[in-house]
Structures are given as structure tokens and as C-alpha cells.
N, C-alpha and C positions, 0 to 999 in steps of 0.2 A: 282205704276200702272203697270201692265200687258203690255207686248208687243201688245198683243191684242188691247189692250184700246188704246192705243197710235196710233196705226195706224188705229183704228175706228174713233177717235178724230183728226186725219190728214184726212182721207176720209172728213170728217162732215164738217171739217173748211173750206177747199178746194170746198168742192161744196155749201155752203151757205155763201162764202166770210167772215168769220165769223173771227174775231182772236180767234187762239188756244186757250189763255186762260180763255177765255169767253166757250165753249167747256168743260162743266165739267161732271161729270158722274149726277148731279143734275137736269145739266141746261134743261128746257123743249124748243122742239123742236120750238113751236109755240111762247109762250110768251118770251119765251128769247132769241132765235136764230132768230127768224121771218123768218119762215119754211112756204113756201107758200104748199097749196095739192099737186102742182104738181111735186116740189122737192121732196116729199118724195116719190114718183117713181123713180125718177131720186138716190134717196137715196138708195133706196132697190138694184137697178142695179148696184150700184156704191160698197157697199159692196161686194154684189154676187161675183163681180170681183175682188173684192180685195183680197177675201177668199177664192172664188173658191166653195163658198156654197151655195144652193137655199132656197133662206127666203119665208117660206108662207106670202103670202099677208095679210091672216086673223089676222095671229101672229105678223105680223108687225104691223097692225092697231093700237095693244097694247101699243109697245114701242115707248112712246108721251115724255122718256125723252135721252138724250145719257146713261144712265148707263143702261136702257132698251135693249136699242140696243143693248149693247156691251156685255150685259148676254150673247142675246139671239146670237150672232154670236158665245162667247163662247161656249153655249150649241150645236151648230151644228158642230162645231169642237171637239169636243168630242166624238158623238156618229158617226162621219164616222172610 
């Protein structure tokens, strides 16, 4: 797994009390993490900061699992 992913998956676990390992690139946000709506603002910000990248809202909406996420922070790290 990617540096990336690892510290996507250290954000994720930290801010939904989650143990890490449960935290897989599969796991979905809601049915297996129990991601309430307003964590996943709290989520979006918590990356941003992590990366120093700004997630569309829209695009966020999409990524319902961790391996979603962790594309999509890859792809913004990318094209800066």
C-alpha cells in the first residue's frame, strides 16, 4: 500500500474511532465504518489538511468507500 493510502487510512481511523484494520481500501464508509453525513465534512477537511489539497464536494459525494477516497486524493496529487 502507497504512503498515501496509509496516511489516508490514519486520517479515516482517527477521525471515525475506527481500528485501522478494519480501515481497508474496500471498506464502505457508511455500512462498515458507521460514517454518520456530518463526519464526512469533518472527513473532507481532515484530508484537505492532511494533503494540503482541495476535494470537490461534488466528487466527494462519490467516494462512499476508503479506496475511493484515497484515488481520489491521489489524483489531486498528481495534477498540482
Amino acid at each position: 500500500m502507497s504512503e498515501v493510502a496509509e496516511r489516508c487510512r490514519k486520517v479515516i481511523a482517527g477521525l471515525l474511532k475506527a481500528p485501522l484494520e478494519r480501515v481497508t481500501p474496500q471498506a464502505s464508509f457508511i455500512r462498515d465504518l458507521g460514517m454518520e453525513s456530518v463526519q464526512s465534512v469533518e472527513l473532507i477537511a481532515a484530508l484537505e489538511e492532511e494533503f494540503d489539497v482541495e476535494i470537490d464536494e461534488d466528487r466527494a459525494q462519490n467516494n462512499d468507500t476508503v479506496g475511493k477516497a484515497i484515488a481520489e486524493v491521489e489524483r489531486l496529487l498528481q495534477v498540482r
